[in-house]
C-alpha positions as CSV (number, residue, x, y, z in Angstrom):
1,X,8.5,21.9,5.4
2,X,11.1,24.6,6.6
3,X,8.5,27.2,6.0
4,X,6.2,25.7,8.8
5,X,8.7,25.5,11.7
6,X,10.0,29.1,10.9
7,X,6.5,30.7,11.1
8,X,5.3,28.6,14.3
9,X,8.7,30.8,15.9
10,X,7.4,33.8,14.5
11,X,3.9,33.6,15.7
12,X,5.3,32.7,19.3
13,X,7.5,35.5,19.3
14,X,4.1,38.0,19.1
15,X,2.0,35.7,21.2
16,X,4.9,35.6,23.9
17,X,5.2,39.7,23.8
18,X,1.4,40.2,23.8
19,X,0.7,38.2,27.2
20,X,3.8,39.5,28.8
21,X,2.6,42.8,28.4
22,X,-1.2,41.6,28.8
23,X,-0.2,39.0,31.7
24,X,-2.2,36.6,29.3
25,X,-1.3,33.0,29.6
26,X,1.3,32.2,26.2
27,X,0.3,29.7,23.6
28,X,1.3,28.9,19.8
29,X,-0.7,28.2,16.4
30,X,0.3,27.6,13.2
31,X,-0.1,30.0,9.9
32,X,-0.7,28.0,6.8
33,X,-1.3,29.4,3.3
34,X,-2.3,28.9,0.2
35,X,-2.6,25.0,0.5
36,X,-4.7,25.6,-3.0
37,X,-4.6,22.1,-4.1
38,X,-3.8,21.8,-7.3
39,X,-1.7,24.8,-8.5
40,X,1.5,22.8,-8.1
41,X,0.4,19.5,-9.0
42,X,-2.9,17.8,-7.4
43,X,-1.3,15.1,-6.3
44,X,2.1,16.8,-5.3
45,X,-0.3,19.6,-2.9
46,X,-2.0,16.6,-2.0
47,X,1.1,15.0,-0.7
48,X,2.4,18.0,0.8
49,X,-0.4,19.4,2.5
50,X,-1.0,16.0,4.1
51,X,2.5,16.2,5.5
52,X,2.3,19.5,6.9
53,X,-1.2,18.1,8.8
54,X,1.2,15.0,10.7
55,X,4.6,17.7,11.2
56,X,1.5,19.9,12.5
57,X,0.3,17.0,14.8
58,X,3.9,15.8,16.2
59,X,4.5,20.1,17.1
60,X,0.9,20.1,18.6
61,X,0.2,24.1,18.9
62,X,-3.3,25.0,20.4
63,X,-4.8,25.3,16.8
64,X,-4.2,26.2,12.8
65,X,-5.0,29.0,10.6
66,X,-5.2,28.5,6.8
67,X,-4.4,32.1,5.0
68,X,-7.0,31.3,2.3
69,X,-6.6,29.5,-1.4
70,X,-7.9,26.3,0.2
71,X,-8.1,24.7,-3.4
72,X,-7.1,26.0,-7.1
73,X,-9.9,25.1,-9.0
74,X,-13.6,25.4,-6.4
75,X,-15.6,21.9,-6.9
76,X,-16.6,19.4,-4.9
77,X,-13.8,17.0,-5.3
78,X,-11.0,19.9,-4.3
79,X,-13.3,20.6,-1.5
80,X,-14.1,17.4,-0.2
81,X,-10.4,16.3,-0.1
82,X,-9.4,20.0,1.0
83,X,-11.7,18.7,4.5
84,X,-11.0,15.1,4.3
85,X,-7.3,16.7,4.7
86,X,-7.9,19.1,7.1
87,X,-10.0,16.5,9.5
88,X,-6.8,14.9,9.9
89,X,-5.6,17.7,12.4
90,X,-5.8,17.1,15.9
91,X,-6.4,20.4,16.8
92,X,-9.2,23.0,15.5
93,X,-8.5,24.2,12.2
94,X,-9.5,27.9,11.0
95,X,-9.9,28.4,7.4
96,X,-10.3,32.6,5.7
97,X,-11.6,32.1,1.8
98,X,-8.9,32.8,-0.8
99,X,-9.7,34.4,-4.4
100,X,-9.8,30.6,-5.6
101,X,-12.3,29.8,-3.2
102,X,-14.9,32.6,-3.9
103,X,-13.6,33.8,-7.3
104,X,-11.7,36.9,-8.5
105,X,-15.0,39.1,-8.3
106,X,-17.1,37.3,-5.6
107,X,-20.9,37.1,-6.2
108,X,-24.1,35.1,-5.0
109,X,-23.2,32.2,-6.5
110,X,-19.7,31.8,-5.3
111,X,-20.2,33.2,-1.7
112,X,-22.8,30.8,-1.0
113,X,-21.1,27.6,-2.8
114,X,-18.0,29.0,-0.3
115,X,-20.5,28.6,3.0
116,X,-22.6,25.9,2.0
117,X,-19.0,23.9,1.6
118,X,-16.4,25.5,3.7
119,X,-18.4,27.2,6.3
120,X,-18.6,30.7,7.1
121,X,-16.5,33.3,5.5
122,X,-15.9,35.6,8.4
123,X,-16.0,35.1,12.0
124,X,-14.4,35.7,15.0
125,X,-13.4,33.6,18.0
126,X,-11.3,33.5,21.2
127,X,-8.5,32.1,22.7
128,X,-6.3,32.6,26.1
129,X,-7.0,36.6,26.2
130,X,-6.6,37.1,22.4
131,X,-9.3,37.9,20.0
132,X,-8.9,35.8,16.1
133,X,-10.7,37.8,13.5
134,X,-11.1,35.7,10.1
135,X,-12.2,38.3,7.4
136,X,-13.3,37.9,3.5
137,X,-10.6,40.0,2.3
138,X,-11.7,39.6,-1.7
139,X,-15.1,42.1,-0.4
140,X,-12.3,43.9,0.1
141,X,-10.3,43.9,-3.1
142,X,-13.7,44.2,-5.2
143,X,-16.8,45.5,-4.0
144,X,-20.1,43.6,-3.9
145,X,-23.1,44.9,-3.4
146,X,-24.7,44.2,-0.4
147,X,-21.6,42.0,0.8
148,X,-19.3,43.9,1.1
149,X,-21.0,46.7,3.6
150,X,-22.2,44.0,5.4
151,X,-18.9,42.3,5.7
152,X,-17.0,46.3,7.4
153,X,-19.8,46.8,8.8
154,X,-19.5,43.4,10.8
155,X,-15.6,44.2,11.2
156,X,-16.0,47.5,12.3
157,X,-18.6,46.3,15.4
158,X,-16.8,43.5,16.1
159,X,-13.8,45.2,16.7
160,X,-15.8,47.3,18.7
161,X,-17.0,44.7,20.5
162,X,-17.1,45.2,24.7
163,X,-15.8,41.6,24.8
164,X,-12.5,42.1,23.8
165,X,-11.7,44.3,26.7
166,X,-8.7,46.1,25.3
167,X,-7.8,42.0,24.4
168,X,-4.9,41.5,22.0
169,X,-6.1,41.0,18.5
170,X,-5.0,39.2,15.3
171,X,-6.8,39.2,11.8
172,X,-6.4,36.6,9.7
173,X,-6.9,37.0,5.9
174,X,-6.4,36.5,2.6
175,X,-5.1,39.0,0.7
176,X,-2.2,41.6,2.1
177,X,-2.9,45.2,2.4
178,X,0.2,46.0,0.8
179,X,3.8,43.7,-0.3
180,X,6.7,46.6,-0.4
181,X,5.4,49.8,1.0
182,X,1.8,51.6,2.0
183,X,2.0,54.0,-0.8
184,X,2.6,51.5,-3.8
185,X,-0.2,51.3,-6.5
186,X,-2.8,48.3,-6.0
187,X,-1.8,45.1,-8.0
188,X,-2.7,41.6,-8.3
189,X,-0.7,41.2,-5.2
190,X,-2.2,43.7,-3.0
191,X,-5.4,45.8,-1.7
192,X,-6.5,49.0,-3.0
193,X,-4.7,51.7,-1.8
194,X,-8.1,53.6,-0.5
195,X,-9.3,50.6,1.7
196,X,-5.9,49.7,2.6
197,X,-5.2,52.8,4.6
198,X,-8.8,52.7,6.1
199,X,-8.5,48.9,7.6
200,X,-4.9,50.3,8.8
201,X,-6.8,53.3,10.7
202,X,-9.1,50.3,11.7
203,X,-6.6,48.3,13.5
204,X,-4.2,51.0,15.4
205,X,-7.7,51.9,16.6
206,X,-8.6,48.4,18.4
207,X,-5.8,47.0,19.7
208,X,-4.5,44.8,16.5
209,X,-1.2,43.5,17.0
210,X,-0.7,41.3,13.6
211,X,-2.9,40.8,10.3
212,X,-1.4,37.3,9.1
213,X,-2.5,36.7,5.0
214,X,-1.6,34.4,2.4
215,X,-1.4,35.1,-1.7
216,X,1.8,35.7,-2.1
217,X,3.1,32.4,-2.2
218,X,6.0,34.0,-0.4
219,X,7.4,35.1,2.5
220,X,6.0,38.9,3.2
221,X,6.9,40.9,6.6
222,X,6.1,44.4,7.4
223,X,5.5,46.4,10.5
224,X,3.3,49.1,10.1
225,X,3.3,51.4,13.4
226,X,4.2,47.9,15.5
227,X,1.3,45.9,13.8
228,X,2.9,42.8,12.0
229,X,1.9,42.3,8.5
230,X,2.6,39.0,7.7
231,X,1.9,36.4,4.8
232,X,3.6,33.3,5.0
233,X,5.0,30.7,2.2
234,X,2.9,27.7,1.0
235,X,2.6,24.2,0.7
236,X,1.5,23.9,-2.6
237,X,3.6,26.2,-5.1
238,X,6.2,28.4,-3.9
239,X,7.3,31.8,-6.2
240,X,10.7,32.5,-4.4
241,X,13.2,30.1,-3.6
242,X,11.9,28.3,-0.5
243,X,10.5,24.7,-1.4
């Protein structure tokens, strides 16, 4: 669990520079990812993401965000241990939906299944001066009808929103805009290269200081313009070298 300690220092290190230049009172969460139980093992993500919960506990930061790929395979069973899991926190948990949670190409079907059993799949809330932003990044990769304009168009007024009052703000997702460099052609691993540049234009516009994502299974950082792009290792299957 390495991977947890390292990003709860990261994520203090923005927080920390964000209220000393806001004169906003400091506090810590923690960035999980990818707990997608089931694509290293059930029982092995099981384990694991039930010991990341109690090393979460004993480090006790103001509250959790999951990067997305809750479970591997959506069905009730994943999901209902997924939250049985997650209950075990003793401070609020905030979950963004994953590919594996709404599908590859999102529709109807899978969106509702998503909020019927998860909750919603973007949403914002507050905390100490900062403003969290939890968006459906996959109505970004493909786009649904319907969804998807009503997903930016929701992003694009609540980043406008009054409330934030020039706030510091953080987005938490899914899928990264972009792994090696802004220009690189859209994979698996990425966003198109279109809507990456347009939620880029998005945040230098409204005050966003980080856009934290998962997918990867990998440690990611980039700084676009002094906006930290960061998606974070995972506790079920790791592709580099970390456990």
């Amino acid at each position: 669990m390495i991977q947890i300690n390292k990003y709860i220092i990261i994520l203090l290190l923005l927080f920390l520079i964000s209220c000393t230049e806001k004169k906003q009172e400091p506090f810590s969460f923690v960035q999980l990812c990818d707990t997608q139980l089931g694509f290293g093992g059930y029982e092995h993500d099981l384990k694991s993401f039930k010991m990341a919960v109690k090393q979460i506990n004993t480090l006790s930061p103001d509250f959790v965000v999951i990067c997305g790929d809750l479970v591997n395979d959506r069905n009730d069973s994943s999901f209902v241990d997924f939250k049985e899991i997650m209950g075990g926190f003793n401070m609020p948990c905030y979950n963004a939906p994953g590919n594996h949670d709404v599908g590859k190409v999102p529709n109807d079907t899978t969106l509702n299944y998503y909020r019927k059993t998860i909750g919603k799949d973007y949403y914002k809330f507050q905390h100490k001066g900062c403003s969290f932003i939890v968006v459906n990044t996959q109505l970004w990769k493909v786009y649904l009808e319907n969804e998807s304009e009503k997903h930016d168009n929701w992003f694009i007024e609540t980043l406008n929103d009054k409330s934030n009052n020039d706030n510091p703000v953080f987005v938490i997702g899914h899928y990264p805009l972009y792994v090696d460099s802004l220009e690189e052609e859209e994979t698996y691993h990425n966003l198109p290269l279109i809507k990456r540049k347009e939620v880029l234009n998005l945040f230098k516009q409204n005050s966003v200081v980080a856009f934290l994502t998962g997918h990867t299974h990998k440690t990611v950082i980039n700084n676009y313009e002094n906006i930290q792009l960061i998606s974070g290792g995972t506790t079920s299957k790791n592709l580099d070298i970390t456990p």
